[in-house]
TIRO-2110 file (N, C-alpha, C; in Angstrom, 1 decimal):
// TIRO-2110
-11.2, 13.7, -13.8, N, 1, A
-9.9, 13.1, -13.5, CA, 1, A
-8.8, 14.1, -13.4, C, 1, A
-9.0, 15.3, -13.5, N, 2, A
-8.1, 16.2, -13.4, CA, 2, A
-7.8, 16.7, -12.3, C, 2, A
-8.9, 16.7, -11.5, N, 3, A
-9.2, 17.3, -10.4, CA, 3, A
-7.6, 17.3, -9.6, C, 3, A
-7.3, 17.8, -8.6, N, 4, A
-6.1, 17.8, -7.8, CA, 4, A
-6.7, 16.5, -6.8, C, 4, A
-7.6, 16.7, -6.2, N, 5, A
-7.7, 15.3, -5.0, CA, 5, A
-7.4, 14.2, -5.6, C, 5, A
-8.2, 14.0, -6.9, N, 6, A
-8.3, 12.6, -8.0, CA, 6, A
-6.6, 12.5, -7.9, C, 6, A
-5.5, 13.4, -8.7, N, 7, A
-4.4, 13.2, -8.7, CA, 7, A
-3.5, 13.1, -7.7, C, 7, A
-3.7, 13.5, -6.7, N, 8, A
-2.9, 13.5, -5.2, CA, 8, A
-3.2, 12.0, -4.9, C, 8, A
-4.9, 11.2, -4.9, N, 9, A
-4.6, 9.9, -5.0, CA, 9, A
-4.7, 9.1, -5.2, C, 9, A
-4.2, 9.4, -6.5, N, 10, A
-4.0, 8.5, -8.3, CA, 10, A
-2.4, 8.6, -8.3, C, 10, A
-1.7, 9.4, -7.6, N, 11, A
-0.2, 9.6, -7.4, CA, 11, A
0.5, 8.7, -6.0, C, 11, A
-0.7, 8.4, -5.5, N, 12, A
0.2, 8.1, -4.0, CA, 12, A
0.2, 6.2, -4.6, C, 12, A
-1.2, 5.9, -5.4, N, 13, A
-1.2, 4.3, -5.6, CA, 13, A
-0.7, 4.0, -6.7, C, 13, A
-0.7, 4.7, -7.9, N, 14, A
0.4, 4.4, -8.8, CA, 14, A
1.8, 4.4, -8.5, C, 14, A
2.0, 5.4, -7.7, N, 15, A
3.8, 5.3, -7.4, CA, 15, A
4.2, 4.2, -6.4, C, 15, A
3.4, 3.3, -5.6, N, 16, A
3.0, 2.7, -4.7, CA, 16, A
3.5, 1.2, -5.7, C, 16, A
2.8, 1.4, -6.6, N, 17, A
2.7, 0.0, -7.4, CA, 17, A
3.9, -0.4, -8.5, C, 17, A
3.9, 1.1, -9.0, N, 18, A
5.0, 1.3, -9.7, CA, 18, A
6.5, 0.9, -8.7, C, 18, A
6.6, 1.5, -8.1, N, 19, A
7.9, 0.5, -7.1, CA, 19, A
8.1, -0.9, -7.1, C, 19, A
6.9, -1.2, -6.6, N, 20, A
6.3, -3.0, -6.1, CA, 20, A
6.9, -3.9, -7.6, C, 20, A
6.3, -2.7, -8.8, N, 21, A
6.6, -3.8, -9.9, CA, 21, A
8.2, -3.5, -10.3, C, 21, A
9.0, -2.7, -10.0, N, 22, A
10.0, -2.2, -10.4, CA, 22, A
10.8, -3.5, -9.3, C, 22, A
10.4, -3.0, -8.0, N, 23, A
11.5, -3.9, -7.3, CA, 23, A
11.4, -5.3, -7.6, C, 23, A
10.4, -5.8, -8.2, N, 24, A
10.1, -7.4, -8.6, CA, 24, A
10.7, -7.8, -9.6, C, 24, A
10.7, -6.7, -10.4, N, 25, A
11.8, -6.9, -11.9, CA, 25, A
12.6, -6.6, -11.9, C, 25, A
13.2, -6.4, -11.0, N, 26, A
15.0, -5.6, -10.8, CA, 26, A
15.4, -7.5, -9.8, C, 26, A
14.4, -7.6, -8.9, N, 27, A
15.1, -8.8, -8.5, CA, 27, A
15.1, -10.2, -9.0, C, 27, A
14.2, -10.3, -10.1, N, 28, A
13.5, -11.3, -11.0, CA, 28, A
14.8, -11.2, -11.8, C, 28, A
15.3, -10.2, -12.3, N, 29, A
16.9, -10.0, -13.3, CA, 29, A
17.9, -10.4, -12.3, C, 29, A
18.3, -10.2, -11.2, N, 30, A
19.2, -10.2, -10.6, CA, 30, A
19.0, -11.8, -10.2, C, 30, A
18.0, -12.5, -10.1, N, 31, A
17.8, -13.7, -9.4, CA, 31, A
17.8, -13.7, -8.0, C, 31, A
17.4, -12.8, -7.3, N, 32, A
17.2, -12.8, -5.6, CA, 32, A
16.1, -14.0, -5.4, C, 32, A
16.5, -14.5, -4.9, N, 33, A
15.3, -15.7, -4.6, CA, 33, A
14.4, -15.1, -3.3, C, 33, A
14.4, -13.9, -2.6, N, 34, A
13.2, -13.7, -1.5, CA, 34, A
13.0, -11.7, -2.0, C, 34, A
12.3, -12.0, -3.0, N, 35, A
11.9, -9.9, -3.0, CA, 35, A
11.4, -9.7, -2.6, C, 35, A
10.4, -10.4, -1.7, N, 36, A
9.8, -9.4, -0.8, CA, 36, A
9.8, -8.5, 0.4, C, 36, A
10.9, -9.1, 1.2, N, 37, A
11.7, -8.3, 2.0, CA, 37, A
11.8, -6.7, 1.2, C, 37, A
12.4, -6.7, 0.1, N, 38, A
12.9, -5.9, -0.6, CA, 38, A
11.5, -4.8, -0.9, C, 38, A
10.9, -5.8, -1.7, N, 39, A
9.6, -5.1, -2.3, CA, 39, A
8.8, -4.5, -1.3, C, 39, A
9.0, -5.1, 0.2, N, 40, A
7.9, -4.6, 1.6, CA, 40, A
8.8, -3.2, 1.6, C, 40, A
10.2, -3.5, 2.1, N, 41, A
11.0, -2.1, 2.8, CA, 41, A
10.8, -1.0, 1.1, C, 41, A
10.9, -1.0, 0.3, N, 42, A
10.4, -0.2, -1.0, CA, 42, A
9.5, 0.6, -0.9, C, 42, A
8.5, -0.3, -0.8, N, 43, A
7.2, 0.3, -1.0, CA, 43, A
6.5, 1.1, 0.0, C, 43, A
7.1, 0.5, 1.5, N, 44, A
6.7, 1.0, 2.6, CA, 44, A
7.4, 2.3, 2.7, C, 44, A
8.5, 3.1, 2.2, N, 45, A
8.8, 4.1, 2.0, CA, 45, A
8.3, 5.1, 1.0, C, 45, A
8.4, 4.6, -0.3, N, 46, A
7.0, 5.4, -1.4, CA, 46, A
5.7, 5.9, -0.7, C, 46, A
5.2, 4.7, 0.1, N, 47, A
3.7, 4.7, 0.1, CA, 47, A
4.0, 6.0, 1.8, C, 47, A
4.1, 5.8, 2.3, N, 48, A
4.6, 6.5, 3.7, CA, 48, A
4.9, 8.3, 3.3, C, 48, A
5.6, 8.6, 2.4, N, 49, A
6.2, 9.8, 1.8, CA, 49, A
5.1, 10.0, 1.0, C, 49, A
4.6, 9.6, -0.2, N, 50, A
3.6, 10.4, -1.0, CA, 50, A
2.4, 10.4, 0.1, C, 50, A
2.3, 9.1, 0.8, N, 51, A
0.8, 9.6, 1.6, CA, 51, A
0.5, 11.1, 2.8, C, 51, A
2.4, 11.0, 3.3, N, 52, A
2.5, 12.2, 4.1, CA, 52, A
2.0, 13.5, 3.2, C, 52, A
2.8, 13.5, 2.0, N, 53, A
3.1, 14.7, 1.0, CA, 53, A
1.5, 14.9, 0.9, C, 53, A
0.5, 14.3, 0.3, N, 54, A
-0.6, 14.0, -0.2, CA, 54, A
-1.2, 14.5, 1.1, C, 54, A
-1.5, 14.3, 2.2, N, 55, A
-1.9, 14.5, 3.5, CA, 55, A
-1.8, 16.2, 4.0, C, 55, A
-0.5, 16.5, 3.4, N, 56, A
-0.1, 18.2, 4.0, CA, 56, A
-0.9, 18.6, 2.9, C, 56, A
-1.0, 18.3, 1.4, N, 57, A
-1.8, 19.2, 0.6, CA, 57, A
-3.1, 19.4, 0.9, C, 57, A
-3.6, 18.2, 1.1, N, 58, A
-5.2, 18.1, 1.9, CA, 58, A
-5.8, 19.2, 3.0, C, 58, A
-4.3, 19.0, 3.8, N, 59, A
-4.7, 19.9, 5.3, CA, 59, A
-5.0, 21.5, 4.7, C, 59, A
-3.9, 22.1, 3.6, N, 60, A
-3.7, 23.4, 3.1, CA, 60, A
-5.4, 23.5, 2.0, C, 60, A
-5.7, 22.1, 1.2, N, 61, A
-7.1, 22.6, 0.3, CA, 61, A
-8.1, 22.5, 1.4, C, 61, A
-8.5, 21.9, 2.3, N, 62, A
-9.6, 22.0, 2.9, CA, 62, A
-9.9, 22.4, 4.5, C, 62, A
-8.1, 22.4, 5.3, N, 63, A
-8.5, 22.8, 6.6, CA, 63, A
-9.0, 24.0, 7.0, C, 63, A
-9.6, 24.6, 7.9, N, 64, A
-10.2, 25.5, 8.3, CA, 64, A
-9.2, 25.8, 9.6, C, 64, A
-9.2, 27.7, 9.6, N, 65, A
-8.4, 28.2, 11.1, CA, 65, A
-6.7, 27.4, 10.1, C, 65, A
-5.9, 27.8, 11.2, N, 66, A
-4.9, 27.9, 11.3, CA, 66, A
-4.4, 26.6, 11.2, C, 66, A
-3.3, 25.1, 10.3, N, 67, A
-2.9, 24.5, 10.4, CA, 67, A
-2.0, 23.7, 11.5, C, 67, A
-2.3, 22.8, 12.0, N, 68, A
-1.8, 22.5, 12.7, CA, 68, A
-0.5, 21.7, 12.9, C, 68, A
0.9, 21.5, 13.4, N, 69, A
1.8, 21.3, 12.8, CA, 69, A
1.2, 19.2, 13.8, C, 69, A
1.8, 18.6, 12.6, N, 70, A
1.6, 17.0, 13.1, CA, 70, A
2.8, 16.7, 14.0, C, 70, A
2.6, 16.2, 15.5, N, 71, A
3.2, 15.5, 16.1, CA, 71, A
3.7, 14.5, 15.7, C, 71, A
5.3, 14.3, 16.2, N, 72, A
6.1, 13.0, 15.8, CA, 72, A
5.2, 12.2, 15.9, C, 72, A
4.8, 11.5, 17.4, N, 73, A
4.2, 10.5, 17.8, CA, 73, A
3.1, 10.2, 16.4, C, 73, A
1.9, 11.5, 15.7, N, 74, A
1.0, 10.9, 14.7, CA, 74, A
2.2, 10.6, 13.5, C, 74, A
3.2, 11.4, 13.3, N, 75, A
4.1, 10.3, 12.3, CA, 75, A
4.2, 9.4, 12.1, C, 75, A
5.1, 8.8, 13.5, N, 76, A
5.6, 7.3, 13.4, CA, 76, A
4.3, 6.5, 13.4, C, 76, A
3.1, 7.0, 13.9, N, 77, A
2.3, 5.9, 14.1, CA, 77, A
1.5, 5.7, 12.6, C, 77, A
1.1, 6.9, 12.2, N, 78, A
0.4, 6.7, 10.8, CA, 78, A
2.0, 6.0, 9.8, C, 78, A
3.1, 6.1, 10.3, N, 79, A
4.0, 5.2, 8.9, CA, 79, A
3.9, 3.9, 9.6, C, 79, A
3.8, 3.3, 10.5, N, 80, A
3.5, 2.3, 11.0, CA, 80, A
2.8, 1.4, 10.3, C, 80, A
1.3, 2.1, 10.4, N, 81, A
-0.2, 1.7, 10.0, CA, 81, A
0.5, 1.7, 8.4, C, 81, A
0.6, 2.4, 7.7, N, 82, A
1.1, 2.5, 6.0, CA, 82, A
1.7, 1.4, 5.8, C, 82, A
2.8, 1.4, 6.7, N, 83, A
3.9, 0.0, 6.1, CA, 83, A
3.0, -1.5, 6.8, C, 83, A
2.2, -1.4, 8.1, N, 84, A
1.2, -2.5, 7.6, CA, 84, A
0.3, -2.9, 6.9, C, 84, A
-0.7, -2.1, 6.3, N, 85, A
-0.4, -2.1, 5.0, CA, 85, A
0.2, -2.7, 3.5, C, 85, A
1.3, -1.9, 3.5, N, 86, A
1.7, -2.4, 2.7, CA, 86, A
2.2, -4.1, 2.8, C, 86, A
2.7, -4.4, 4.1, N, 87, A
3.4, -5.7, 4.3, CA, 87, A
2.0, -6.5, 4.0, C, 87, A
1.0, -5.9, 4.1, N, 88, A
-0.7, -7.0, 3.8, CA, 88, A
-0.8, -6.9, 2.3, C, 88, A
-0.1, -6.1, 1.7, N, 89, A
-0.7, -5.8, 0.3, CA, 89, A
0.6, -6.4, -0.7, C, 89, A
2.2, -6.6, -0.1, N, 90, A
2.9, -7.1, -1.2, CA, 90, A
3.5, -8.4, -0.7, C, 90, A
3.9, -8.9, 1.0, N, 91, A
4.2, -9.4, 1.2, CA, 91, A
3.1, -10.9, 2.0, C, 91, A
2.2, -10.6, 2.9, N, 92, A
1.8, -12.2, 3.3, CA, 92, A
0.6, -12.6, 2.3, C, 92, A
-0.1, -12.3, 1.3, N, 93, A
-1.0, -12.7, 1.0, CA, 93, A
-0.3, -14.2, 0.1, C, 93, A
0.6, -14.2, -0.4, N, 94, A
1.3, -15.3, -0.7, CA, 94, A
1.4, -16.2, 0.6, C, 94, A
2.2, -15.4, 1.7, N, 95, A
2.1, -16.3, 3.3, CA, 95, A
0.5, -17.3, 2.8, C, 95, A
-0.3, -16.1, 3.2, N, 96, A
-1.5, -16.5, 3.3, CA, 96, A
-2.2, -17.9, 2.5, C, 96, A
-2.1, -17.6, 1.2, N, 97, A
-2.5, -18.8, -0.2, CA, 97, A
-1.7, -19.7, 0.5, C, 97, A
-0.4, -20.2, 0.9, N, 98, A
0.2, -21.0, 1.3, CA, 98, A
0.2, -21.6, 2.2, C, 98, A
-0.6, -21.1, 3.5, N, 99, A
-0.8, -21.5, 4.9, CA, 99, A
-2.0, -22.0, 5.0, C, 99, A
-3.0, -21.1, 3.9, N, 100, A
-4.8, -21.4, 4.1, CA, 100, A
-5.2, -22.3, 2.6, C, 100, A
-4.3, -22.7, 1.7, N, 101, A
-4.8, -23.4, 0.8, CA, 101, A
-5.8, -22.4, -0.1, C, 101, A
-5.8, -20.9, 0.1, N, 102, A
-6.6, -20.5, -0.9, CA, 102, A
-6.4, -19.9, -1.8, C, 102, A
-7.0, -19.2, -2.9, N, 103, A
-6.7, -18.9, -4.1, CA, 103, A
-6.0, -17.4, -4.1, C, 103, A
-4.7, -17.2, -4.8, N, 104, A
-4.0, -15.7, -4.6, CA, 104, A
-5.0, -14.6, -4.8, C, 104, A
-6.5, -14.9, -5.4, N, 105, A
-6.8, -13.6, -5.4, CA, 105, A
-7.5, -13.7, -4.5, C, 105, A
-8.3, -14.4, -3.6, N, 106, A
-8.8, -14.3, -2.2, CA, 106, A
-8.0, -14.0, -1.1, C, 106, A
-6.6, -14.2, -1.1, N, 107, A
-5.2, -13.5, -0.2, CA, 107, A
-5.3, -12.5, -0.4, C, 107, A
-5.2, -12.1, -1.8, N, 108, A
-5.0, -10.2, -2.1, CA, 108, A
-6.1, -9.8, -1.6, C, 108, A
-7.2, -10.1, -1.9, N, 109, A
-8.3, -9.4, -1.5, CA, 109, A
-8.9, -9.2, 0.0, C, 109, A
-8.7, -10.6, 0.9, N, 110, A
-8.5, -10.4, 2.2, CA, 110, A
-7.5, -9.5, 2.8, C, 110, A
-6.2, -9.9, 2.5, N, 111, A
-5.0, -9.7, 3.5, CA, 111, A
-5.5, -8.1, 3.4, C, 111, A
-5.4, -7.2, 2.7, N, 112, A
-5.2, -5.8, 3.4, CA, 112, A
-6.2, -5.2, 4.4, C, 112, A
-7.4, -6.0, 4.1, N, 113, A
-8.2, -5.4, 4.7, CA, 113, A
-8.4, -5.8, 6.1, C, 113, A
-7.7, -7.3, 6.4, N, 114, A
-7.7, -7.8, 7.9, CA, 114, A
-6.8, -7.1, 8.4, C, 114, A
-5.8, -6.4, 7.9, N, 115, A
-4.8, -6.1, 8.2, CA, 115, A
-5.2, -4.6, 9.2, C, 115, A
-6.3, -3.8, 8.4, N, 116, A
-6.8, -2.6, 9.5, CA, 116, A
-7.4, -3.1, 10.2, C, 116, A
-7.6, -4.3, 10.9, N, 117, A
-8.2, -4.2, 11.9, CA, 117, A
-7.1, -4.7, 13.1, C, 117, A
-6.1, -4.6, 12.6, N, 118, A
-4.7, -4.7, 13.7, CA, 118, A
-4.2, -2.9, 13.7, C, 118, A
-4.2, -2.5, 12.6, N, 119, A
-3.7, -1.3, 12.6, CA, 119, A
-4.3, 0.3, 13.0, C, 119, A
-5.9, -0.4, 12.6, N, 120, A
-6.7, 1.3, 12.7, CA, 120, A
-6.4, 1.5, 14.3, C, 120, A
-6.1, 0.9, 15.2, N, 121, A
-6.1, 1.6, 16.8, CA, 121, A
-4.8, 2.8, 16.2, C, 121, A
-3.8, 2.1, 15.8, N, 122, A
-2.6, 3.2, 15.8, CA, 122, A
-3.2, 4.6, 14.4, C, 122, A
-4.0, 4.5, 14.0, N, 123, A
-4.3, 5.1, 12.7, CA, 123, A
-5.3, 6.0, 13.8, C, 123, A
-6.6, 5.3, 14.8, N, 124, A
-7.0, 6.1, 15.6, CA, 124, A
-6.3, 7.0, 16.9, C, 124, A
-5.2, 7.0, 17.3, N, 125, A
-3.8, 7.1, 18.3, CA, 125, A
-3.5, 8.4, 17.8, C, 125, A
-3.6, 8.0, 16.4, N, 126, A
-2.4, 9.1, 15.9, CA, 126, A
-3.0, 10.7, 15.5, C, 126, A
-4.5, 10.3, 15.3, N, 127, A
-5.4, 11.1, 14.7, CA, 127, A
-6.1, 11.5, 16.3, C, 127, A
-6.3, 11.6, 17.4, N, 128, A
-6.0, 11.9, 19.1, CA, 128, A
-5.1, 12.6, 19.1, C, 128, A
-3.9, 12.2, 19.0, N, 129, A
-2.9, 12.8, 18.9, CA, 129, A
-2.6, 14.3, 18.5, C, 129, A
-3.1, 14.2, 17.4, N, 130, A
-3.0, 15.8, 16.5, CA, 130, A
-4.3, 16.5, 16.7, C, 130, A
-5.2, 15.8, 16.6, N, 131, A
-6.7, 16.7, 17.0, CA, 131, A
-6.9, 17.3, 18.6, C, 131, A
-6.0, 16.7, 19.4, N, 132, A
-6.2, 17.0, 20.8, CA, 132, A
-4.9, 17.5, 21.4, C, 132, A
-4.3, 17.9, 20.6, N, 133, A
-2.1, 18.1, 20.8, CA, 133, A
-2.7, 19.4, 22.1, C, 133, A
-1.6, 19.2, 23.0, N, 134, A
-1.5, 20.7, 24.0, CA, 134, A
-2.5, 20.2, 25.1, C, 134, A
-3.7, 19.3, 25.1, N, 135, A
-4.2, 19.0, 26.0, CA, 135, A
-3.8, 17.6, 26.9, C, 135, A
-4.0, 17.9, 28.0, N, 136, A
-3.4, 16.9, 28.8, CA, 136, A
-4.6, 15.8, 29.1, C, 136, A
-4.5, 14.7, 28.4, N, 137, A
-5.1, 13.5, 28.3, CA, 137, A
-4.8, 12.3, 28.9, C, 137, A
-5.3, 11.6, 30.0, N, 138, A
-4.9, 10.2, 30.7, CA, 138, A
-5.1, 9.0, 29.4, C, 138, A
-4.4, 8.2, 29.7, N, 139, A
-4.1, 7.3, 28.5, CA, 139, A
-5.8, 6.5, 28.5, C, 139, A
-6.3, 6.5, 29.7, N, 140, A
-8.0, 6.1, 29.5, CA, 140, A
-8.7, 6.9, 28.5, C, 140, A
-8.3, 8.2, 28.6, N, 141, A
-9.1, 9.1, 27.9, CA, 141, A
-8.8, 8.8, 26.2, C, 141, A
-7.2, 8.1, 26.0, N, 142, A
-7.1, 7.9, 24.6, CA, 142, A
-7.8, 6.9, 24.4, C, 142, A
-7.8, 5.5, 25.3, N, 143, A
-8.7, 4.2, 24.9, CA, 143, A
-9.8, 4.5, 24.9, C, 143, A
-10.6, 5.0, 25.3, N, 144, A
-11.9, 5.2, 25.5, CA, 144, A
-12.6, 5.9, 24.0, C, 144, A
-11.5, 6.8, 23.2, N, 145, A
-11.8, 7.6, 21.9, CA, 145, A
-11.5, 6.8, 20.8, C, 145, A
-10.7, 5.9, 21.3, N, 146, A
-9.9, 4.0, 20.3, CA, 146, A
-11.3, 3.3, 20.6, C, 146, A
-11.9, 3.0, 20.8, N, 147, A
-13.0, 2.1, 21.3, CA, 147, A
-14.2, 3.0, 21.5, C, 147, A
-14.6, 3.9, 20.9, N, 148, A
-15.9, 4.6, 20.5, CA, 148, A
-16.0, 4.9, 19.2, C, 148, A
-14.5, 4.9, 18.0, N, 149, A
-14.3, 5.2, 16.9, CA, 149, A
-14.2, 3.7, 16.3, C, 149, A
-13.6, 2.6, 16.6, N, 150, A
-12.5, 1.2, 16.0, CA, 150, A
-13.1, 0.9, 15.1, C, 150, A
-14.8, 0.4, 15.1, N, 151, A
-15.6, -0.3, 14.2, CA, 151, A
-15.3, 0.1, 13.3, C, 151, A
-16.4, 1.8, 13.1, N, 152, A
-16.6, 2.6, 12.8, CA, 152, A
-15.6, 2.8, 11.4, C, 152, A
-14.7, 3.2, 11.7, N, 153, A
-13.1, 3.2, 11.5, CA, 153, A
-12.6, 2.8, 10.7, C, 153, A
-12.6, 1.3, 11.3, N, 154, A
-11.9, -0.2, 10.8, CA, 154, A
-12.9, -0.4, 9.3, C, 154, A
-14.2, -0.3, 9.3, N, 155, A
-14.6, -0.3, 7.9, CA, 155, A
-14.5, 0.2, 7.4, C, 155, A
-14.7, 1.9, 7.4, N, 156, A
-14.3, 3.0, 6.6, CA, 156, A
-13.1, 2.5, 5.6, C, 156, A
-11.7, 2.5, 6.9, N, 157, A
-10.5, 1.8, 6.0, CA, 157, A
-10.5, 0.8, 5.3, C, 157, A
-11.2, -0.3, 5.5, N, 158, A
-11.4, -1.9, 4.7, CA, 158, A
-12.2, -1.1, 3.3, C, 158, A
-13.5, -0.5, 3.4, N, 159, A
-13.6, 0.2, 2.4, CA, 159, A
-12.8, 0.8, 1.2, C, 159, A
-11.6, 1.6, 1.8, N, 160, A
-11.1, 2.5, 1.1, CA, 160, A
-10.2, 1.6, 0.3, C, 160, A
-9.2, 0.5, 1.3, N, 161, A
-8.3, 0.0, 1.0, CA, 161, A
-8.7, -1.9, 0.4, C, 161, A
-10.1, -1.7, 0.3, N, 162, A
-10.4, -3.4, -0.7, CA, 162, A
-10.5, -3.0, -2.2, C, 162, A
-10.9, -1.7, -2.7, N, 163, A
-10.6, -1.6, -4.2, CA, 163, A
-8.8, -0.6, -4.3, C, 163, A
-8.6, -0.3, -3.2, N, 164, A
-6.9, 0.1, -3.8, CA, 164, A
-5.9, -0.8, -3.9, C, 164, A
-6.2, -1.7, -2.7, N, 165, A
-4.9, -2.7, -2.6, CA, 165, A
-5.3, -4.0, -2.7, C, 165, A
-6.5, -4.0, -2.6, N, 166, A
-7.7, -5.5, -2.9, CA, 166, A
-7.5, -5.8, -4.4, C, 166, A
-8.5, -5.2, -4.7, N, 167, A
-8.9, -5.0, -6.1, CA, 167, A
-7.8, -4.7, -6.9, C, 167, A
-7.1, -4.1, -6.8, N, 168, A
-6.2, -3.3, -7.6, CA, 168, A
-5.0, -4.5, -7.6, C, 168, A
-4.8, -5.1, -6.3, N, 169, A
-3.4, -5.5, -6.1, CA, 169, A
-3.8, -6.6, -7.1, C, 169, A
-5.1, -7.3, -7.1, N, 170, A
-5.3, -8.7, -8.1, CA, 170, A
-4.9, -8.4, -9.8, C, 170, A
-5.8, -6.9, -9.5, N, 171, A
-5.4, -6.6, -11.3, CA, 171, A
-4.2, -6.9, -11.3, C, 171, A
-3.3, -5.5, -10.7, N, 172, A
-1.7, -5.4, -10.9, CA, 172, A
-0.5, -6.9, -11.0, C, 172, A
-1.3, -7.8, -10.4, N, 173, A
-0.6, -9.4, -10.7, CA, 173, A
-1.1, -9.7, -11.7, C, 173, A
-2.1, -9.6, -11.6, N, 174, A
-2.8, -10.0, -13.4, CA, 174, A
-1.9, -9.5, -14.7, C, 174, A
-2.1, -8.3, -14.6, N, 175, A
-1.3, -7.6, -15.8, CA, 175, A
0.0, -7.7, -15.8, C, 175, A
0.7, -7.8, -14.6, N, 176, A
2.3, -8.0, -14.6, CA, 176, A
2.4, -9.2, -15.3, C, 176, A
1.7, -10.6, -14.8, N, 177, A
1.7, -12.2, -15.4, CA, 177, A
1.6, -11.8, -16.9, C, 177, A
0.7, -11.1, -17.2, N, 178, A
-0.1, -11.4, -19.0, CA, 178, A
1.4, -10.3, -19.6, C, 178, A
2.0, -9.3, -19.0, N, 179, A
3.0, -8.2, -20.2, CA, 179, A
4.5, -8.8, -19.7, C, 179, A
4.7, -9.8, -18.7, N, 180, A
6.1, -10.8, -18.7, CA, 180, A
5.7, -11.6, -19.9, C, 180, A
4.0, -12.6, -19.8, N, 181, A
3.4, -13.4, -21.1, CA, 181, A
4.3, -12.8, -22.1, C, 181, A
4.1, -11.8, -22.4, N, 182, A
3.8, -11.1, -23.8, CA, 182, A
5.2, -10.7, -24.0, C, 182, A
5.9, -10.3, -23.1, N, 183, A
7.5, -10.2, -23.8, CA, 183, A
8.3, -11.5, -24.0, C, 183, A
8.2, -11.9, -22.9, N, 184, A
8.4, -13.9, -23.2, CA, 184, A
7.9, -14.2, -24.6, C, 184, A
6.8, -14.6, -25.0, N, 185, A
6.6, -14.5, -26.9, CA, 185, A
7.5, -13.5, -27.4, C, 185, A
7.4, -12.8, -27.4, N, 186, A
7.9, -12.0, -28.8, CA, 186, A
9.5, -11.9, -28.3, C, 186, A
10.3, -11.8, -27.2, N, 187, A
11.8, -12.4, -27.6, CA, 187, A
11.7, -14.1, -28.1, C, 187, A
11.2, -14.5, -27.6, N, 188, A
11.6, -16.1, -28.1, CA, 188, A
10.8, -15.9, -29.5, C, 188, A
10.5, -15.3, -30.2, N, 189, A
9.7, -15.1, -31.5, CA, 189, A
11.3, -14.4, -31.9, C, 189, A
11.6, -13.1, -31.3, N, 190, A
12.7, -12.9, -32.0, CA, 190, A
14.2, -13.8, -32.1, C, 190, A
14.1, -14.4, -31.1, N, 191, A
15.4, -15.4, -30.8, CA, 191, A
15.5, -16.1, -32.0, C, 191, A
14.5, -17.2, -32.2, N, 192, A
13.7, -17.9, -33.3, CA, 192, A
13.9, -17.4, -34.8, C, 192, A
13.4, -16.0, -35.0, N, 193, A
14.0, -15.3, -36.2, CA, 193, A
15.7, -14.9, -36.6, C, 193, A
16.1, -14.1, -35.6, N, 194, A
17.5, -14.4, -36.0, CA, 194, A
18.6, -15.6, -35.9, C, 194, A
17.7, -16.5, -34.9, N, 195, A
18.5, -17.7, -35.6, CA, 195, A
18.1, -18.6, -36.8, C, 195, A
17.3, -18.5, -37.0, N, 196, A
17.2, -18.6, -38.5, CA, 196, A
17.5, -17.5, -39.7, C, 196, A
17.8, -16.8, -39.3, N, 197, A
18.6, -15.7, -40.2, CA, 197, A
20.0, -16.6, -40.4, C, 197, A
20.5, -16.4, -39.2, N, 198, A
21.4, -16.9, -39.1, CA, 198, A
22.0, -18.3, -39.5, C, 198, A
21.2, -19.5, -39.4, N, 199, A
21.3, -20.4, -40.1, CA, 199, A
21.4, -20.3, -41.4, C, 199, A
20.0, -19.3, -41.9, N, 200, A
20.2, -19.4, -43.5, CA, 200, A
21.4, -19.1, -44.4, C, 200, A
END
């Protein structure tokens, strides 16, 4: 667990989550009645930045030859893909339970992962992009490398992303519900006590 990879990303989905739950209880106090706007545009910046930051360290521990500097175009396209993502991981799986009658942890657990199969073309675009930079490519030549990778791809990422934002996202409601539980008791335990202090 020490390892540097392990922490680069154990750092990108804790800080990821850590936002999500921060912005929910900052607007849960304030009384915003819609956080998820909030909690989407949040998180999609955390998760976007540590995954870039996390991404340049990778290139430096294991690339071979000379680094290559990332093209804008794989920028905007991989924060794209990230913030869809994340909009599958904080904001529609509620849509979802709401629209399809099903249970929130079958939403969390679907929604991220249908979600790469809209997004991995731009996640495959973007990764063309930087592996092939300086060569002059007809836009057939990019579909054709989208559509010999997509499957392929598209599982890999449902893989990666059903125990981080699947899995994980059910716990992280779980535990949020049961430690609001648990402060809810014990202020109304304390309420309870000093007003009977008080009475007495």
């Amino acid at each position: 667990f020490a390892s540097p990879v392990f922490l680069l990303i154990w750092g990108v989905f804790s800080g990821t989550y850590m936002t999500a739950n921060s912005v929910q209880a900052i607007c849960e106090h304030k009384k915003i009645q819609e956080p998820k706007k909030h909690q989407f545009a949040c998180t999609s910046m955390v998760n976007v930045t540590l995954s870039v930051l996390k991404d340049k360290a990778f290139a430096k521990m294991f690339g071979t030859g000379p680094i290559k500097p990332l093209p804008w175009g794989s920028y905007s396209l991989f924060a794209t893909r990230d913030a869809m993502t994340m909009l599958a991981t904080f904001t529609m799986p509620a849509i979802v339970q709401e629209k399809f009658g099903v249970s929130a942890n079958t939403a969390q657990l679907v929604t991220p992962c249908a979600m790469q199969f809209l997004s991995c073309p731009l996640h495959l675009y973007g990764l063309d992009l930087y592996n092939r930079q300086g060569q002059v490519i007809s836009r057939g030549g990019r579909l054709e490398f989208i559509a010999k990778e997509y499957l392929k791809t598209t599982f890999a990422r449902c893989a990666r992303i059903l125990p981080a934002f699947g899995i994980g996202g059910v716990i992280n409601r779980e535990a949020r519900l049961a430690g609001n539980h648990y402060l809810e008791r014990r202020f109304a335990a304390a309420r309870q006590s000093v007003n009977g202090s008080t009475m007495a």
